[in-house]
C-alpha positions as CSV (number, residue, x, y, z in Angstrom):
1,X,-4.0,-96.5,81.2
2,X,-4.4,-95.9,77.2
3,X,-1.7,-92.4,77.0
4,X,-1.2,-90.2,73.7
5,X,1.2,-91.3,71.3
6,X,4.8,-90.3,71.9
7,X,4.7,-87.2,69.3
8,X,0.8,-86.8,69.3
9,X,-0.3,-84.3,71.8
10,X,-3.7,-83.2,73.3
11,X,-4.8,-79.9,73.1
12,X,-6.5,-78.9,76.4
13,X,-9.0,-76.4,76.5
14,X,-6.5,-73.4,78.1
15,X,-4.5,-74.0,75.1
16,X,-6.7,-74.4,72.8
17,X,-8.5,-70.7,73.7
18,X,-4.6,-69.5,72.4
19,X,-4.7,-71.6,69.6
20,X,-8.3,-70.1,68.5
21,X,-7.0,-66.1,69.0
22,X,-4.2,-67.0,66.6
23,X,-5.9,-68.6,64.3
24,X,-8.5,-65.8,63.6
25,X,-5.6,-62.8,63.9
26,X,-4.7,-65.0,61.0
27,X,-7.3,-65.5,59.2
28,X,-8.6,-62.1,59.4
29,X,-5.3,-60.9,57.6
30,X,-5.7,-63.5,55.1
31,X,-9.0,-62.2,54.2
32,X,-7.9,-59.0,53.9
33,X,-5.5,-60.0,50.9
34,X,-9.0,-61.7,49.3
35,X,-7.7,-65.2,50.1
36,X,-10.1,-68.2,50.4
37,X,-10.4,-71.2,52.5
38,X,-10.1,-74.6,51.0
39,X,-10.1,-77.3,53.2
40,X,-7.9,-80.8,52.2
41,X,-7.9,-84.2,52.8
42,X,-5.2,-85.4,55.5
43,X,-4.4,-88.8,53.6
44,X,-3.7,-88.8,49.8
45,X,-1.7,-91.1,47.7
46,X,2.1,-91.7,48.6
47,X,3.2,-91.2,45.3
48,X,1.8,-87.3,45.3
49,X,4.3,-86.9,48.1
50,X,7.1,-88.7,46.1
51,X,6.7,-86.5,43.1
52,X,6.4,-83.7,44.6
53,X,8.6,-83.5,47.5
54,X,11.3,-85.4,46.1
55,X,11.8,-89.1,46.8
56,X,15.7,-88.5,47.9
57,X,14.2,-85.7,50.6
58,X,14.4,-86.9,54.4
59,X,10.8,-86.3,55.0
60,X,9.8,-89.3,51.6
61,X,12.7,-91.4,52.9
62,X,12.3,-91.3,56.8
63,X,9.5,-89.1,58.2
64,X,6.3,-90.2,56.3
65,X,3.3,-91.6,57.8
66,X,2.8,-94.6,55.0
67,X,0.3,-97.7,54.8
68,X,-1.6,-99.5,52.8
69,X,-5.8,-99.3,52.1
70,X,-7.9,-102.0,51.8
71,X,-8.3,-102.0,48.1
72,X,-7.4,-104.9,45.9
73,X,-4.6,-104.1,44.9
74,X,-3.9,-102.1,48.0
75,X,-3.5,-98.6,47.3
76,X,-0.1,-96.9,49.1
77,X,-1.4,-93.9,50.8
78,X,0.3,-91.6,53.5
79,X,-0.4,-88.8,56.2
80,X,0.1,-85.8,54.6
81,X,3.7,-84.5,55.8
82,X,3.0,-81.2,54.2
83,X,0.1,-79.0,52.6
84,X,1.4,-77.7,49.5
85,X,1.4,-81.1,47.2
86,X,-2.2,-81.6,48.0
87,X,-3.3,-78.2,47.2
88,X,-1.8,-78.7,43.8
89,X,-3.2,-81.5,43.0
90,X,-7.2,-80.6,44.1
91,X,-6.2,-77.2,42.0
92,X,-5.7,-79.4,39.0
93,X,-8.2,-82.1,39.8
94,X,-11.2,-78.9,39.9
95,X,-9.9,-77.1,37.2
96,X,-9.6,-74.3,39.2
97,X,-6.8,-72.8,37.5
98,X,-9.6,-72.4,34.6
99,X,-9.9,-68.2,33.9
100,X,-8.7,-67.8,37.4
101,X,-5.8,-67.2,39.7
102,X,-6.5,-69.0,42.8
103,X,-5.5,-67.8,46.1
104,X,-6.4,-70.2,48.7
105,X,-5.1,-71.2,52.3
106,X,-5.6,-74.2,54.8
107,X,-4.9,-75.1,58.4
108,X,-4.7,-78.3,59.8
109,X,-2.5,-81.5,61.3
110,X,0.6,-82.6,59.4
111,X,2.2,-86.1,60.0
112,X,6.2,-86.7,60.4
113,X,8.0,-89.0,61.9
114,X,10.6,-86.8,63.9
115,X,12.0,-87.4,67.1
116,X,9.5,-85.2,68.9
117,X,10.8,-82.4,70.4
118,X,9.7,-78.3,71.6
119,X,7.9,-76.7,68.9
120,X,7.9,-79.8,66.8
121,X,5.9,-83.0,67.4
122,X,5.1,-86.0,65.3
123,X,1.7,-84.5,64.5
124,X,2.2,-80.6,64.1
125,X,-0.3,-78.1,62.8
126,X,0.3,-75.5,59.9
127,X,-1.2,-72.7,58.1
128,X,-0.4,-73.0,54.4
129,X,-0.9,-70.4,51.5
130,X,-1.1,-70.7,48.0
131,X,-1.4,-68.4,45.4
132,X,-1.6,-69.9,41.7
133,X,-1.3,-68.3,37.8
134,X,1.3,-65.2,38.7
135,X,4.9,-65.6,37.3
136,X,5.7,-61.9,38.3
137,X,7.8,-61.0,41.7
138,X,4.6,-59.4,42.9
139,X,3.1,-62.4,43.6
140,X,6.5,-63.6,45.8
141,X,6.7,-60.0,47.4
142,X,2.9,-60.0,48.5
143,X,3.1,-63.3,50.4
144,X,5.9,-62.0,52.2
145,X,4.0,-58.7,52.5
146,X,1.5,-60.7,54.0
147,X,3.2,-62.1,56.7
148,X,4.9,-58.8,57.7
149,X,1.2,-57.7,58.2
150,X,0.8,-61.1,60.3
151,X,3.7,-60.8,62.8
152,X,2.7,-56.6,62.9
153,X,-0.9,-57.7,63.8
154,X,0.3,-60.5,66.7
155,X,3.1,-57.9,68.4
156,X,5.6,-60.2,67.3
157,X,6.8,-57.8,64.0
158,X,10.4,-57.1,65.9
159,X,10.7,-60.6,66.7
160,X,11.6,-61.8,63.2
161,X,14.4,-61.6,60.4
162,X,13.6,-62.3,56.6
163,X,16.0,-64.0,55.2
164,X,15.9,-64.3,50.9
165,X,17.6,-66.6,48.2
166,X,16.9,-67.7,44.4
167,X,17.6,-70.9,43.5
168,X,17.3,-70.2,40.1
169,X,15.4,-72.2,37.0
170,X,15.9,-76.2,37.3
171,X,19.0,-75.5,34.9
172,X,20.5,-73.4,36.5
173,X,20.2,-74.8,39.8
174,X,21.5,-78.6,37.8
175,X,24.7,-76.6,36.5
176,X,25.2,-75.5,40.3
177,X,24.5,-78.7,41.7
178,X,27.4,-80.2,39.6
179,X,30.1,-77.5,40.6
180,X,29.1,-78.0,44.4
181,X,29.9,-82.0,43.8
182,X,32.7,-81.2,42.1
183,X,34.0,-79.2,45.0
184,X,32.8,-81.5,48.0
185,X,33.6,-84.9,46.2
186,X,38.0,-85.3,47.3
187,X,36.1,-83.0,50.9
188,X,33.8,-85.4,51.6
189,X,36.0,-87.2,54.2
190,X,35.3,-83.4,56.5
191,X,31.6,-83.8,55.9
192,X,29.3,-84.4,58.9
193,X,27.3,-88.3,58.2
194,X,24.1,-86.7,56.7
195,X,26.2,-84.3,54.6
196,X,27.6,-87.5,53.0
197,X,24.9,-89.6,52.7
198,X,23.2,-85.9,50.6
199,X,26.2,-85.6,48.4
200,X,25.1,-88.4,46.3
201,X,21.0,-87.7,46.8
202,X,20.2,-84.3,47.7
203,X,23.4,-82.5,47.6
204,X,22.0,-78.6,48.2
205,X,21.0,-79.7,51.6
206,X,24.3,-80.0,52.5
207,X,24.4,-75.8,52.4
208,X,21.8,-75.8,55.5
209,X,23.9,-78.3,57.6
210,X,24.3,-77.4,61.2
211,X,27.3,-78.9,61.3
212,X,29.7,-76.2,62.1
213,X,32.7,-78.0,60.0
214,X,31.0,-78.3,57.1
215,X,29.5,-74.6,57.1
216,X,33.1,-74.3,57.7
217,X,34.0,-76.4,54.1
218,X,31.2,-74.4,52.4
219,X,32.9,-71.1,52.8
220,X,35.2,-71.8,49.3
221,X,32.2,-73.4,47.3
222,X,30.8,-72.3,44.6
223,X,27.9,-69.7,45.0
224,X,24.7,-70.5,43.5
225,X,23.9,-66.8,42.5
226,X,27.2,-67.5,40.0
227,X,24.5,-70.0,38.0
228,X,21.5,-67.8,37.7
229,X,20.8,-66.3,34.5
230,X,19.4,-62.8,33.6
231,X,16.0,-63.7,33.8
232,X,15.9,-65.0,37.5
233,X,18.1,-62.4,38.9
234,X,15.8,-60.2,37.2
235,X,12.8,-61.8,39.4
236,X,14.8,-61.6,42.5
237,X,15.9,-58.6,42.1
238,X,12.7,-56.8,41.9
239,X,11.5,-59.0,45.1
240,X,13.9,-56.9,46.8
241,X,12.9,-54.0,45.2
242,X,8.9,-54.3,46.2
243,X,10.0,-55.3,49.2
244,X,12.1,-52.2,49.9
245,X,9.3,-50.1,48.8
246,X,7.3,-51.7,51.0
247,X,9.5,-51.4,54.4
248,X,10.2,-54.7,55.1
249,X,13.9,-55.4,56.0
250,X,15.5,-59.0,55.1
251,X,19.0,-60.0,54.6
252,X,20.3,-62.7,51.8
253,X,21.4,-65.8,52.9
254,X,22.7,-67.6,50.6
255,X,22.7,-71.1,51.9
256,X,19.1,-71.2,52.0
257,X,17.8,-74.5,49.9
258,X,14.5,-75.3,51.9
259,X,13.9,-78.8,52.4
260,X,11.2,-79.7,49.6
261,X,12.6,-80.5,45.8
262,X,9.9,-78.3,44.0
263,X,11.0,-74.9,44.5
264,X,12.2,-72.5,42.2
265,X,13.6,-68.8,42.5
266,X,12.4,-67.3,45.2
267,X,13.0,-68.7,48.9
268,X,12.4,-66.9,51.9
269,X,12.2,-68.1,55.5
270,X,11.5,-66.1,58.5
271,X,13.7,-66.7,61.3
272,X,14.1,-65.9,65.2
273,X,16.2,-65.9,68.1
274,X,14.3,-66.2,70.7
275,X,13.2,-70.4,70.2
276,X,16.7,-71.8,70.2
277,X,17.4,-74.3,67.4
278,X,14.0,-74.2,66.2
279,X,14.6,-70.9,64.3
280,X,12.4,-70.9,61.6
281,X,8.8,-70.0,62.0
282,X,7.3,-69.5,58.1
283,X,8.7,-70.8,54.9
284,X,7.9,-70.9,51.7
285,X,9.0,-69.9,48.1
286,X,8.0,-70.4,44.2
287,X,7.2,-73.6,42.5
288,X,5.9,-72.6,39.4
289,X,7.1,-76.3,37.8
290,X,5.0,-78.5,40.1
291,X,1.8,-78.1,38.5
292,X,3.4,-79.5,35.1
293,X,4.9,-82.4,37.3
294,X,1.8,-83.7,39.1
295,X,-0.3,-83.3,35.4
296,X,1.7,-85.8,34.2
297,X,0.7,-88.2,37.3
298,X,-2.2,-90.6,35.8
299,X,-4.8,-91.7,38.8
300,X,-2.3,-94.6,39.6
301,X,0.2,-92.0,40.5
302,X,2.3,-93.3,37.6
303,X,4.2,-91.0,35.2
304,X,2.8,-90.4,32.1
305,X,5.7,-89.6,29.9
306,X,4.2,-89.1,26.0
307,X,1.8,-86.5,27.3
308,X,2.4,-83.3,27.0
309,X,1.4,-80.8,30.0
310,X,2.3,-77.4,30.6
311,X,2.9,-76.2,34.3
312,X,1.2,-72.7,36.0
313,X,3.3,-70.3,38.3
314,X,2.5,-70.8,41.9
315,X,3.6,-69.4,45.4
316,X,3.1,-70.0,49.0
317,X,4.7,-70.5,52.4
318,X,3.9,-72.5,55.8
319,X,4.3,-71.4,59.1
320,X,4.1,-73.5,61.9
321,X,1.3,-72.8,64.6
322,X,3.3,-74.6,67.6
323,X,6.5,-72.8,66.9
324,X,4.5,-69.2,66.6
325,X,2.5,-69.8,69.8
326,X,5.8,-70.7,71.6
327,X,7.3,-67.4,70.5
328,X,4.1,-65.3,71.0
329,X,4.1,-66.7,74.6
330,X,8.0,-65.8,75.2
331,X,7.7,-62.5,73.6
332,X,3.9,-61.1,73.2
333,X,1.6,-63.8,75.7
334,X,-2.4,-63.3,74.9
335,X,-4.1,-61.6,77.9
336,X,-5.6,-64.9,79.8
337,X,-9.3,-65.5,79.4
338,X,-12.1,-66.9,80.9
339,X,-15.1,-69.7,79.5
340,X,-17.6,-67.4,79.7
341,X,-18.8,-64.1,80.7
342,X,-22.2,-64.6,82.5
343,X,-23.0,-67.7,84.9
344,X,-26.7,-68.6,86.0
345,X,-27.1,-70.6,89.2
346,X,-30.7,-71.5,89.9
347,X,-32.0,-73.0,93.1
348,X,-32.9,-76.9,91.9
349,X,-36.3,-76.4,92.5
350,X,-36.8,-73.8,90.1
351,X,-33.9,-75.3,88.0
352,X,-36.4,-75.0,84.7
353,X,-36.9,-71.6,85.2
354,X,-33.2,-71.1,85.1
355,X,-32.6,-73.1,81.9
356,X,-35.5,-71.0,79.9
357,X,-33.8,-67.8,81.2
358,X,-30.2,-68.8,80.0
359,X,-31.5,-69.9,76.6
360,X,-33.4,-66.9,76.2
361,X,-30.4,-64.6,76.8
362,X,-28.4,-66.6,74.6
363,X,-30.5,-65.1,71.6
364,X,-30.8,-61.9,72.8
365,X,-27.4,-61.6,74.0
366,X,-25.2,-63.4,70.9
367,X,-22.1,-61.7,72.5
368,X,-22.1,-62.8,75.9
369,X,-20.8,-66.8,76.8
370,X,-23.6,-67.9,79.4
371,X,-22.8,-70.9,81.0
372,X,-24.8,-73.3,83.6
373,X,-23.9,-76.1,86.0
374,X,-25.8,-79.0,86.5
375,X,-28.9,-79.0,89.0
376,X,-27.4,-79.0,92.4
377,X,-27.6,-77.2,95.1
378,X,-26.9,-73.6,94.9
379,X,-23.9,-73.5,97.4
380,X,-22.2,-76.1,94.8
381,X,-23.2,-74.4,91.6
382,X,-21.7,-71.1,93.4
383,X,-18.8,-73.2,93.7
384,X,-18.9,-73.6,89.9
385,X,-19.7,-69.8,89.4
386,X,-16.4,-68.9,91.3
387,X,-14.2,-71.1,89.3
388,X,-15.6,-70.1,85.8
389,X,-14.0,-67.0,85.7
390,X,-17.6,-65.3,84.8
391,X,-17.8,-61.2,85.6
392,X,-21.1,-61.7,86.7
393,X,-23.3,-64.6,88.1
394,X,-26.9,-64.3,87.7
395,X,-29.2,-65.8,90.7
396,X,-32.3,-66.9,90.2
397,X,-34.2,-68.7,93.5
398,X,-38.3,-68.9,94.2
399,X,-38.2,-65.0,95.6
400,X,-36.6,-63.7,92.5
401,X,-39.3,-65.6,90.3
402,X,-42.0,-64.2,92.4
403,X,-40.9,-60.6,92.3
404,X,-40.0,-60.7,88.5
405,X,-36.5,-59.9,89.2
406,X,-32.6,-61.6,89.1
407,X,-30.1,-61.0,91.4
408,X,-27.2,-60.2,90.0
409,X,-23.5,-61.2,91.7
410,X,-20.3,-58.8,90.1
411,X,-17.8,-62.0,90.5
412,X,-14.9,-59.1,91.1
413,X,-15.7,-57.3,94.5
414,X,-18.8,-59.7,95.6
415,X,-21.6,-56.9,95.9
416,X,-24.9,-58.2,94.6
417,X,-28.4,-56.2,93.8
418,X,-31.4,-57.4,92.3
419,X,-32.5,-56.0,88.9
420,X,-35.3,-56.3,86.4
421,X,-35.2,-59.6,84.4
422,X,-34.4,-58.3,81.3
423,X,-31.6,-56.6,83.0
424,X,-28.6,-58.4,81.4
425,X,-30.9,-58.0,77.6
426,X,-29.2,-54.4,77.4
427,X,-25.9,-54.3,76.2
428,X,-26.2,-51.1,78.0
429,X,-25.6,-52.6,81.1
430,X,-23.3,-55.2,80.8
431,X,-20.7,-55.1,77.5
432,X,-19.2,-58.6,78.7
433,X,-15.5,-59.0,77.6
């Protein structure tokens, strides 16, 4: 038997009713901030990952999803690990940046090779959020606004911590990156293997190690906030200050880097204790430099260094849906609910009859989820009726025909009466669920 890929995991239909009341709790807050939907391809071009990400990241050097097209030459192209590089580039490849200050979000599958494990799987599904042209702190504060509203909306707002950092202007954030290699260069012997291996790549990831020595080692390192200049304290300063005004408690941690090479200033992650190791649930932060970088891409993904571009301010954050549906089931489960809300059994020889009548309540009753089994006897479709989890099952035999009437069956206590036909057509009396 042909199984699932280790990593890759079916959705069944139980879940997938969970995943579907998330998903529009979401989207209904999104829409309420006058966001808009774009939807994005799942493959692009490696080298937009490269660029963008960072090609000394662990997700460009271990965890993408990489092959080659058909095309002569082949093209390089990859599963898309994350959402925000490909939003960038369809904002520049539409002009949509033209007069306008985009705010736009997506959902869908993203592709890392990880060792697979609860809450996190090779494919994984996020909800990512973008908002474009805005250099101001309001912009940062409103995202993070927005997903106080989102946790207050799924009963989860008590569940979650905000945590804040700057990283400062590229600059700022070089100057820093030298004084921390400085300091952990004649340490590096007490690094943990990965810490190592960063100190010459990706140094700042060493200041989210889980390694409990060399958290231990970073306690005497330089401070990044020591770097910033006037202007980005500035900017963070006044996140904290909108966000106070606004209610919303968070803590600074300075250690906070997130993973991805193109962020700027402002970092926030939202983090719980109630999923173990995977504590983070939404991240995000400014990038307002990776629009300049991916203009200078030509087609060929190729760096065009003698032309000039000029970047645009951007923000945004990702949550992960798996990681959120764990936690909403520990903490705030969704009530259980059934396929439908009505269910017609008709004897098989009046089987037609029984269609036409379903149909026809469909369009007068868009609320209601009527649902049929196949033309058996009525004892078996009964069987059906009891296992759909319907509130009422609707009987229609040769008598019920012949007197103009249905019987209806309240799936709850079992009593059953016969009423007009175009009983059920009056919301009256039967709401559904």
């Amino acid at each position: 038997m042909i199984k699932a890929i280790k990593g890759f995991n079916d959705i069944l239909p139980q879940q997938s009713a969970k995943w579907l009341r998330l998903e529009a709790v979401l989207q209904n807050v999104l829409s309420r901030y006058g966001y808009e939907n774009i939807r994005l391809p799942i493959v692009e071009q490696t080298d937009l990952f490269a660029r963008a990400i960072g090609g000394a990241t662990d997700i460009v050097e271990k965890e993408m999803y990489s092959f080659a097209d058909k095309s002569e030459p082949p093209t390089p192209l990859t599963l898309r690990p994350e959402g925000t590089a490909g939003a960038v580039r369809a904002v520049i490849e539409h002009n949509l940046l033209r007069g306008d200050t985009p705010k736009l979000w997506y959902i869908g599958p993203m592709f890392r090779y990880e060792r697979p494990q609860k809450g996190r799987y090779r494919q994984f599904h996020q909800l990512g959020v973008e908002s474009f042209g805005s250099a101001l702190p309001d912009a940062d504060a409103e995202l993070i606004a927005m997903t106080d509203l989102m946790w207050q909306e799924l009963g989860l707002k008590n569940e979650m911590r905000l945590q804040l950092n700057s990283l400062g202007e590229s600059d700022e954030r070089r100057a820093y990156r030298d004084a921390l290699v400085r300091y952990l260069t004649d340490k590096q012997e007490q690094l943990d293997e990965d810490s190592k291996r960063r100190l010459t790549t990706n140094p700042l990831r060493i200041l989210d190690s889980k390694d409990a020595s060399t958290q231990a080692l970073l306690n005497d390192a330089p401070k990044l906030a020591d770097f910033l200049g006037t202007e980005s304290m500035a900017h963070f300063e006044q996140v904290q200050a909108y966000l106070t005004e606004l209610g919303i408690d968070f803590e600074i941690n300075p250690h906070l880097v997130r993973g991805l090479d193109y962020y700027n200033k402002t970092v926030f992650e939202w983090v719980t204790d109630k999923l173990g190791s995977q504590a983070t649930v939404c991240a995000g932060g400014r990038y307002d430099g990776l629009i300049g970088q991916l203009k200078s891409m030509d087609n060929k993904g190729k760096v065009q260094e003698s032309k000039p571009v000029t970047s645009e301010p951007a923000v945004g954050f990702a949550m992960g849906l798996e990681r959120l549906l764990l936690l909403i089931e520990a903490v705030a489960p969704f009530t259980e609910d059934s396929a439908c809300d009505v269910f017609i059994a008709a004897h098989p020889e009046v089987y037609s009859a029984g269609i036409a009548y379903a149909q026809n309540l469909r369009y007068k009753r868009p609320d209601l989820r009527v649902k049929m089994a196949s033309a058996t006897s009525l004892k078996a479709q009964m069987k059906k009726a009891d296992k759909s989890g319907a509130a009422l099952t609707v009987i229609i035999a040769q008598q019920e025909l012949d007197q103009q009437m249905i019987s209806i069956k309240d799936m709850q206590n079992g009593e059953q009466k016969n009423v007009p036909q175009d009983w059920l057509a009056d919301s009256a009396n039967f709401l559904g669920q």
